[in-house]
DOFI-235603 format. One record per residue: residue number from 0; x, y, z of N, C-alpha, C, CB in turn. Coordinates in Angstrom, 1 decimal, decimal comma, always signed. Glycine has a CB too. Layout:
num->NUM	n.c1->X	n.c2->Y	n.c3->Z	ca.c1->X	ca.c2->Y	ca.c3->Z	c.c1->X	c.c2->Y	c.c3->Z	cb.c1->X	cb.c2->Y	cb.c3->Z;
...
This chain:
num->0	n.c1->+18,1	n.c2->-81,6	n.c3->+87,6	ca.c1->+17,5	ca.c2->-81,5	ca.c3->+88,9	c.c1->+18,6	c.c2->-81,5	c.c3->+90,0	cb.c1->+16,5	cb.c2->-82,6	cb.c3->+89,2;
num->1	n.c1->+18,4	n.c2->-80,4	n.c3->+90,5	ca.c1->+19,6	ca.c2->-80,3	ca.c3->+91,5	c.c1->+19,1	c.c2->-80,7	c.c3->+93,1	cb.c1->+20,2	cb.c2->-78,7	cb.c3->+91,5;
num->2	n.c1->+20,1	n.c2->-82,1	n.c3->+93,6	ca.c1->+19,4	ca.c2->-82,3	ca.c3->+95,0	c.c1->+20,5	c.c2->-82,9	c.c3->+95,4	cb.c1->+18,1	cb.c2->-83,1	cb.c3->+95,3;
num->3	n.c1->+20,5	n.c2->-83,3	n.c3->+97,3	ca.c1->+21,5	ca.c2->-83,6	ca.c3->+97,7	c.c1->+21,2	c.c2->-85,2	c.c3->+97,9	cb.c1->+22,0	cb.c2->-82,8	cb.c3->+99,0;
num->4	n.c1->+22,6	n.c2->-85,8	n.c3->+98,3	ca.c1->+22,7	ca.c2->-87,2	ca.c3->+98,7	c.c1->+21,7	c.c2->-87,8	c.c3->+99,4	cb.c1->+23,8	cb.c2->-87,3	cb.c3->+99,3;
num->5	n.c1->+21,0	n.c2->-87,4	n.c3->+100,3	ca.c1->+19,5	ca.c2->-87,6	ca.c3->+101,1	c.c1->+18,5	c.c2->-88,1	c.c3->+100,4	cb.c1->+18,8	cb.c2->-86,3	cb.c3->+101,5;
num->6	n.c1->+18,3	n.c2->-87,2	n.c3->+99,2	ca.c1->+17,3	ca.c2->-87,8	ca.c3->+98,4	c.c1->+17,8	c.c2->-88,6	c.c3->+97,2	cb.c1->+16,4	cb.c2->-86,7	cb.c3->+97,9;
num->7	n.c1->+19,3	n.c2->-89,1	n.c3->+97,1	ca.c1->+19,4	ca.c2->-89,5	ca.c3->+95,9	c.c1->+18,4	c.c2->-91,2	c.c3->+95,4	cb.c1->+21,0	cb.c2->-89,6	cb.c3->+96,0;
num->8	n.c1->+18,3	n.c2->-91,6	n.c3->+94,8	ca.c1->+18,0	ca.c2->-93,0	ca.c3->+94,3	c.c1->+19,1	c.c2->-93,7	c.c3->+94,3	cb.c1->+17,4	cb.c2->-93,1	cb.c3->+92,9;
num->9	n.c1->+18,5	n.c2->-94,8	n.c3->+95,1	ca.c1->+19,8	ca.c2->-96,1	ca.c3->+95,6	c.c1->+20,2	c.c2->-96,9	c.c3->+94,4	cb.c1->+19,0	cb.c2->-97,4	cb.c3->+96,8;
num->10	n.c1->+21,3	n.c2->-97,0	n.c3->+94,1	ca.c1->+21,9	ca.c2->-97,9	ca.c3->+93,0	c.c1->+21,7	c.c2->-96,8	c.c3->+91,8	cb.c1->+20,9	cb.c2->-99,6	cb.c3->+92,7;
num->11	n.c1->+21,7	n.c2->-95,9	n.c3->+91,7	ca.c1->+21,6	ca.c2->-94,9	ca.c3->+90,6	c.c1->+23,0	c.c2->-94,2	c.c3->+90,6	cb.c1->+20,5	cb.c2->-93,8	cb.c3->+90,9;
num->12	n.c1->+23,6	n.c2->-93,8	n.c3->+90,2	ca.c1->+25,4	ca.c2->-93,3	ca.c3->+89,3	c.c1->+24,7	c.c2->-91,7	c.c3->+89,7	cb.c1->+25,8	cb.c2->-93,7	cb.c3->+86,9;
num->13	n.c1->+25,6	n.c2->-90,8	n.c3->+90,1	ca.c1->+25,0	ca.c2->-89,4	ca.c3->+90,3	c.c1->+27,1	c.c2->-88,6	c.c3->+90,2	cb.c1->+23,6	cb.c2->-89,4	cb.c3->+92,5;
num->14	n.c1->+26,7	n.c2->-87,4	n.c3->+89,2	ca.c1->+27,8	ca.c2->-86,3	ca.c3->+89,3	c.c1->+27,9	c.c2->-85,6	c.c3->+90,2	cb.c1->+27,8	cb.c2->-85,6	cb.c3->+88,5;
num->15	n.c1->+29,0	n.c2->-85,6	n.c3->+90,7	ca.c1->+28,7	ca.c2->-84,4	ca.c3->+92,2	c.c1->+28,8	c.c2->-83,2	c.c3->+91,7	cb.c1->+29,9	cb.c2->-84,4	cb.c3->+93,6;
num->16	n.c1->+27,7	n.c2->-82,4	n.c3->+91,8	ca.c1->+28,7	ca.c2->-81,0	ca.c3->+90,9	c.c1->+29,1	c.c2->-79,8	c.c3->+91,8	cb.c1->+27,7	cb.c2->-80,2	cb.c3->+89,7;
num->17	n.c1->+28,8	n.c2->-80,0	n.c3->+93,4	ca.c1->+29,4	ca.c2->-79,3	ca.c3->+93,9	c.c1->+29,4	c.c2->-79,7	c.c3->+95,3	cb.c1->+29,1	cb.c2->-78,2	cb.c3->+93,6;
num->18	n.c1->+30,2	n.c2->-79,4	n.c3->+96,5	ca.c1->+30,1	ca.c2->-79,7	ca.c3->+97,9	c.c1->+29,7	c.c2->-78,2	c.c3->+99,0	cb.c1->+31,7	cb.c2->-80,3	cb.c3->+98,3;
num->19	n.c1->+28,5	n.c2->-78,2	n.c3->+99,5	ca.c1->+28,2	ca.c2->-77,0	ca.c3->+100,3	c.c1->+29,0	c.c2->-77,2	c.c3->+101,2	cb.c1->+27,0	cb.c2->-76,8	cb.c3->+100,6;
num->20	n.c1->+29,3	n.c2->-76,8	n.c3->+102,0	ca.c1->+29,8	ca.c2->-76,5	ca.c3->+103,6	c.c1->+31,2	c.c2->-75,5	c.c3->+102,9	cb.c1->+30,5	cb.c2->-78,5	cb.c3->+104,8;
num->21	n.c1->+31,4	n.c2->-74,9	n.c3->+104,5	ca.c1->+32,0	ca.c2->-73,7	ca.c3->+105,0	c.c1->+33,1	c.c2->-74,5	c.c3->+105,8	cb.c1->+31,1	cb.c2->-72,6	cb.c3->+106,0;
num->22	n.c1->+33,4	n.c2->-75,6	n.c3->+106,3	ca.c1->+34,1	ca.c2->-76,3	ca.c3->+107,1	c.c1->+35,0	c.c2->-76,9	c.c3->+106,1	cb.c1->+33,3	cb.c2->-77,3	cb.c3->+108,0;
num->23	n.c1->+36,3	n.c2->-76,2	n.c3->+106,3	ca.c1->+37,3	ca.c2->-76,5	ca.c3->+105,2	c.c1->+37,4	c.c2->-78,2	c.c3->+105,5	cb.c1->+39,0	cb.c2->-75,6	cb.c3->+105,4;
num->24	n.c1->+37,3	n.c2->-78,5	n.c3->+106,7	ca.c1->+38,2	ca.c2->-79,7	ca.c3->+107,3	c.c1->+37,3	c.c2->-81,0	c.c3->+106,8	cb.c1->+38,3	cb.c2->-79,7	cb.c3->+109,1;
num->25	n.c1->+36,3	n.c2->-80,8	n.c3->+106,9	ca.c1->+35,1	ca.c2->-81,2	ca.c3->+106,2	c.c1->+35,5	c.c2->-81,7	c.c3->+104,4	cb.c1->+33,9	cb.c2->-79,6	cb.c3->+106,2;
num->26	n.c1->+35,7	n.c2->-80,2	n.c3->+104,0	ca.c1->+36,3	ca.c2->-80,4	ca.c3->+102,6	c.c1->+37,1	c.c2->-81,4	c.c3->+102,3	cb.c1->+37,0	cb.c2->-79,6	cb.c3->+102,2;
num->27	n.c1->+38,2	n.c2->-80,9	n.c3->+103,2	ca.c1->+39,3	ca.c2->-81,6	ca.c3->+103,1	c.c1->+39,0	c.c2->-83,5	c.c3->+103,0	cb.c1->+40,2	cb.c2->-81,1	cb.c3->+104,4;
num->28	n.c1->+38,5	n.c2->-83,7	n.c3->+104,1	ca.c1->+37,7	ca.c2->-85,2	ca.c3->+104,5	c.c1->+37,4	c.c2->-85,5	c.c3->+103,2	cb.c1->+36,2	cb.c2->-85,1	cb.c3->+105,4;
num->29	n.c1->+36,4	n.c2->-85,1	n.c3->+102,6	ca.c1->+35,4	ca.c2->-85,6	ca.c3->+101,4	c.c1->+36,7	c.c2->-85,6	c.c3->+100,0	cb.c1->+33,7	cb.c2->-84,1	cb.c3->+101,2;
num->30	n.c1->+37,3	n.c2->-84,5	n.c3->+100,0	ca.c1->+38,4	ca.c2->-84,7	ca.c3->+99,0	c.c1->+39,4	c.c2->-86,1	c.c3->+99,1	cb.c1->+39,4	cb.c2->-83,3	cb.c3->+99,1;
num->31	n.c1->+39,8	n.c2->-86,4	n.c3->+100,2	ca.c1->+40,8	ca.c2->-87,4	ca.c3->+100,3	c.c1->+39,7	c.c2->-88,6	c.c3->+99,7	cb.c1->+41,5	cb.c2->-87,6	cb.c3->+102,2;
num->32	n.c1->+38,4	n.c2->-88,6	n.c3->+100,2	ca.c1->+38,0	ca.c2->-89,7	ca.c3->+99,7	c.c1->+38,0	c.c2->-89,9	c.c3->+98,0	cb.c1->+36,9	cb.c2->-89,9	cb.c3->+100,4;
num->33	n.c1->+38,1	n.c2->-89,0	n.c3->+97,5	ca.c1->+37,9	ca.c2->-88,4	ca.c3->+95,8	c.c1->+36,2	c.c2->-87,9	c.c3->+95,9	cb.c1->+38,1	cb.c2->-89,9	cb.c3->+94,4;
num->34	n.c1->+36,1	n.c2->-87,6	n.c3->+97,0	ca.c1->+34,4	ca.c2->-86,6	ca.c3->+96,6	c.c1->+34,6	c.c2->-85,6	c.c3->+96,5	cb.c1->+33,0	cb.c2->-86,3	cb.c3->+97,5;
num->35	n.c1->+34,7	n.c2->-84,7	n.c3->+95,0	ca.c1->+34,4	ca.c2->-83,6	ca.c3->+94,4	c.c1->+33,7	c.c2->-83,2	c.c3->+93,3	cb.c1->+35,2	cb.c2->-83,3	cb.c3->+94,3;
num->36	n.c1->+33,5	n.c2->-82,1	n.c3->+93,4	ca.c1->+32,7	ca.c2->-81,7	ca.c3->+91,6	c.c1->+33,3	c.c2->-82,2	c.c3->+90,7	cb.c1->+32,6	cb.c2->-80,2	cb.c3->+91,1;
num->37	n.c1->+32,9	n.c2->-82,9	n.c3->+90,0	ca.c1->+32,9	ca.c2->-83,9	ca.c3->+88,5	c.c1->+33,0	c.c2->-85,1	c.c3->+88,9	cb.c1->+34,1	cb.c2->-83,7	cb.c3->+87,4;
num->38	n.c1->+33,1	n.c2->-86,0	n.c3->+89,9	ca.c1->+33,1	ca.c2->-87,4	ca.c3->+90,3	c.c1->+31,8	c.c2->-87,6	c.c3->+90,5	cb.c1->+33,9	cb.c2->-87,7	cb.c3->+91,4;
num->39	n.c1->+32,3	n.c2->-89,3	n.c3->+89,9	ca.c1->+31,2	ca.c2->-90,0	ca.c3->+89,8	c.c1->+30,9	c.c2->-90,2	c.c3->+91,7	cb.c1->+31,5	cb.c2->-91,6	cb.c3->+88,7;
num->40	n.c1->+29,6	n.c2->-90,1	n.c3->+91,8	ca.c1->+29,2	ca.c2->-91,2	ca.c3->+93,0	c.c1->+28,0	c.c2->-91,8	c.c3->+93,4	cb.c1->+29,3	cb.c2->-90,6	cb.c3->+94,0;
num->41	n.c1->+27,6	n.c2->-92,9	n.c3->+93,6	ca.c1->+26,6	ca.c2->-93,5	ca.c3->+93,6	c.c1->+26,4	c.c2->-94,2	c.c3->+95,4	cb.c1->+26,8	cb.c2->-94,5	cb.c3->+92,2;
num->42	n.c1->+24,8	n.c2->-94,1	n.c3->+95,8	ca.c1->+24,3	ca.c2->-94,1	ca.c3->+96,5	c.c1->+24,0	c.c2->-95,8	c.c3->+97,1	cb.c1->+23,5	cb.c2->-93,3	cb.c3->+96,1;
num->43	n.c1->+24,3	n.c2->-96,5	n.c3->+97,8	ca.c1->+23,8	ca.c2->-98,0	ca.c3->+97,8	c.c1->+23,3	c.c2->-98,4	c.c3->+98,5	cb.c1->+24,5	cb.c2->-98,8	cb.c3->+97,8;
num->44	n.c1->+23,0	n.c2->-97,5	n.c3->+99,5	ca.c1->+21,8	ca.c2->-97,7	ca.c3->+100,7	c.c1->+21,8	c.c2->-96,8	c.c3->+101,2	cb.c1->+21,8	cb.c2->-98,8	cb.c3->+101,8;
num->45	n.c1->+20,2	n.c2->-96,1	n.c3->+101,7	ca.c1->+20,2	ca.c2->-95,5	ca.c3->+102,7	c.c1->+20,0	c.c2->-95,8	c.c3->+104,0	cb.c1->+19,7	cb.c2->-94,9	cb.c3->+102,6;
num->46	n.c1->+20,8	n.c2->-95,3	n.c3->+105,0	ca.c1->+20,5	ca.c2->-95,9	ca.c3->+106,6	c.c1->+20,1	c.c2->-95,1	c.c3->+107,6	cb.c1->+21,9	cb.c2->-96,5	cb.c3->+107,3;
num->47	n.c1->+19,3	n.c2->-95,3	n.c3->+108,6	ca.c1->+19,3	ca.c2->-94,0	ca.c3->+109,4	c.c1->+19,8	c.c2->-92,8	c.c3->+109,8	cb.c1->+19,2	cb.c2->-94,1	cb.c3->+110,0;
num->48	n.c1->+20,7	n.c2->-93,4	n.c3->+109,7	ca.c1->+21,9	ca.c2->-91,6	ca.c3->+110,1	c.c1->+22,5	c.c2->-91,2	c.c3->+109,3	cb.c1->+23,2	cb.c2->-91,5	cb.c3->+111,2;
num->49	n.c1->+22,4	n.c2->-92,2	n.c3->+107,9	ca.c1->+23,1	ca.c2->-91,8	ca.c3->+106,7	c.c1->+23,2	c.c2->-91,9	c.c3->+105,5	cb.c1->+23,8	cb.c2->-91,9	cb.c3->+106,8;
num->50	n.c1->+23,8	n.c2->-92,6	n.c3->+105,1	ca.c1->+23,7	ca.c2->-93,4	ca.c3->+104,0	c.c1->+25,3	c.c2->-94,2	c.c3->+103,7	cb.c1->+23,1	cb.c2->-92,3	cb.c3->+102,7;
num->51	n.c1->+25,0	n.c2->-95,0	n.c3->+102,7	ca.c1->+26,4	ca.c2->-96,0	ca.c3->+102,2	c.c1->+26,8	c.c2->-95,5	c.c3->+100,6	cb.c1->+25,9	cb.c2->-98,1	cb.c3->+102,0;
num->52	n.c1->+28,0	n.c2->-94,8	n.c3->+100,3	ca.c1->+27,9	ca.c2->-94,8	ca.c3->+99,1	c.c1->+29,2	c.c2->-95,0	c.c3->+98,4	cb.c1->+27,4	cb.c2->-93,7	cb.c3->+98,8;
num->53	n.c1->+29,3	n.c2->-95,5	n.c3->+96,9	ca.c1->+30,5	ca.c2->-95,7	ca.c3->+96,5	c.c1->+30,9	c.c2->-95,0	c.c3->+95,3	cb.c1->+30,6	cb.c2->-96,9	cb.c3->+96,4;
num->54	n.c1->+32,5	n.c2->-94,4	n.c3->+95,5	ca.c1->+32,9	ca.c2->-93,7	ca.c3->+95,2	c.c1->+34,5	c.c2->-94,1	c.c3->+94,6	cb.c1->+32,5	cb.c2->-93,0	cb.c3->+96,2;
num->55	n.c1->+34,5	n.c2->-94,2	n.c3->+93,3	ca.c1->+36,1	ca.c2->-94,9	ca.c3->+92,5	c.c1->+36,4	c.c2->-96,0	c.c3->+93,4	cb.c1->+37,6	cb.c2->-93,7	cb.c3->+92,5;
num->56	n.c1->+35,6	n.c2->-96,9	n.c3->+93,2	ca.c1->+35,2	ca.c2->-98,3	ca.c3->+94,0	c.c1->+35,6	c.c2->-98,7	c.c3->+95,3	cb.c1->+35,5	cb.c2->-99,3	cb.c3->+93,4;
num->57	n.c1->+35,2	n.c2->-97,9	n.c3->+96,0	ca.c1->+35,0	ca.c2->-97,8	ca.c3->+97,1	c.c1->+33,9	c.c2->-97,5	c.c3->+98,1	cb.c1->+35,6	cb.c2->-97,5	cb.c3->+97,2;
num->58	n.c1->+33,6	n.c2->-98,3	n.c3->+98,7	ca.c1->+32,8	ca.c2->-97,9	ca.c3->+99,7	c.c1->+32,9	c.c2->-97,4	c.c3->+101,1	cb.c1->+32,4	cb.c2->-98,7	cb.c3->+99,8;
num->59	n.c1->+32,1	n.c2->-96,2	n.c3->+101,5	ca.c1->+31,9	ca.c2->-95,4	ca.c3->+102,6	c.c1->+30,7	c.c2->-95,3	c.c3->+103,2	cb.c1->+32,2	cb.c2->-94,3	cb.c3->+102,3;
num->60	n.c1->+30,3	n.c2->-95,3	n.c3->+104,4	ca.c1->+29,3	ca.c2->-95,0	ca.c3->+104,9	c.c1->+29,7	c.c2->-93,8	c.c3->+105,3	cb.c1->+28,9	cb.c2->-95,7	cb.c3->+105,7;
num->61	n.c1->+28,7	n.c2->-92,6	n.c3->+104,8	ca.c1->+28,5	ca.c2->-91,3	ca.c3->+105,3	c.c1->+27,4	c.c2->-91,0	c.c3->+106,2	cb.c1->+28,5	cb.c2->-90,6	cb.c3->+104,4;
num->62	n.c1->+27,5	n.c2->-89,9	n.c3->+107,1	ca.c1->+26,3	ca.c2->-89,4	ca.c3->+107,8	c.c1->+25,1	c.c2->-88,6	c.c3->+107,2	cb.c1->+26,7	cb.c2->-88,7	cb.c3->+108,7;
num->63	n.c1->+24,2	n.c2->-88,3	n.c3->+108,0	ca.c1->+23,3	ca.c2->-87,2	ca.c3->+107,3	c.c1->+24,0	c.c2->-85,9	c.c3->+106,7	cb.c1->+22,3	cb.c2->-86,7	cb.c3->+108,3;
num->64	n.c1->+24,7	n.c2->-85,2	n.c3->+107,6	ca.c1->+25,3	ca.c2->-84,2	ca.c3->+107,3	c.c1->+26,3	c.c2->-84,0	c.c3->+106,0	cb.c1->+25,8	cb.c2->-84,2	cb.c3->+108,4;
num->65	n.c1->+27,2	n.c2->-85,1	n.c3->+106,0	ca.c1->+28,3	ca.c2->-85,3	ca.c3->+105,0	c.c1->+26,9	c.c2->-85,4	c.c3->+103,6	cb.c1->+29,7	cb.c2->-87,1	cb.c3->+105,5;
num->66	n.c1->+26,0	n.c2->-86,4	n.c3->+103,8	ca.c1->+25,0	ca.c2->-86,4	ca.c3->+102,6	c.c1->+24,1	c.c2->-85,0	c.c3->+101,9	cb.c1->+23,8	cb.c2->-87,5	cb.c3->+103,2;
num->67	n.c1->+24,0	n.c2->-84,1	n.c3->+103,2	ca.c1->+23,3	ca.c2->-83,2	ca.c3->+102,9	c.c1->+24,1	c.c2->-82,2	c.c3->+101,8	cb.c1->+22,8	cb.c2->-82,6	cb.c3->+104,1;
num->68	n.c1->+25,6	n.c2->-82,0	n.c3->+102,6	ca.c1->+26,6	ca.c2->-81,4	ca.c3->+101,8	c.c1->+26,8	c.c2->-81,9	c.c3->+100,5	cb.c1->+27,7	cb.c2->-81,3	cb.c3->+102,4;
num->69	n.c1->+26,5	n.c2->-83,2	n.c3->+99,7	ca.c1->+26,9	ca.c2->-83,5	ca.c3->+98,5	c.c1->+25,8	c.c2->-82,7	c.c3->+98,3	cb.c1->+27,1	cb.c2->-84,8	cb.c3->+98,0;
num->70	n.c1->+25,9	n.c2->-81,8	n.c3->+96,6	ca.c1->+25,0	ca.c2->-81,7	ca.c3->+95,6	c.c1->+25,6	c.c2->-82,4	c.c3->+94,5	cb.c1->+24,6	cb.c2->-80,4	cb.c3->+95,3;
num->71	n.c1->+24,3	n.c2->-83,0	n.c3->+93,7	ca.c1->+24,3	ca.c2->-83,8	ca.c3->+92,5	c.c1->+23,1	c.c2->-83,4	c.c3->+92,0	cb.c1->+24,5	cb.c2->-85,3	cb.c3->+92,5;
């Protein structure tokens, strides 16, 4: 089932298997953190404007936007 970070299940492990957006800079952003296709990432709350998620143990709060662009 293919869906983005928005709808993921909180506390659930999820493969990113790809990042939508056209905004290299964007890319770039999400790579430094290690969000790319084949990383692990998992969801740990959702918040109103976004969500919290952790990523090669670390934690980020992302926005809606940055969430919509993960697919898993």
């Amino acid at each position: 089932m293919v869906m983005n970070l928005k709808d993921a299940i909180e506390g659930r492990e999820y493969i990113i298997s790809s990042i939508e957006t056209d905004d290299e800079e964007l890319n770039s952003f999400l790579f430094s953190l290690g969000c790319y296709s084949g990383e692990a990432i998992t969801v740990i709350s959702h918040l109103k404007g976004g969500c919290v998620v952790s990523i090669k143990d670390s934690r980020y709060n992302i926005d809606n936007q940055l969430a919509e662009a993960i697919i898993v």
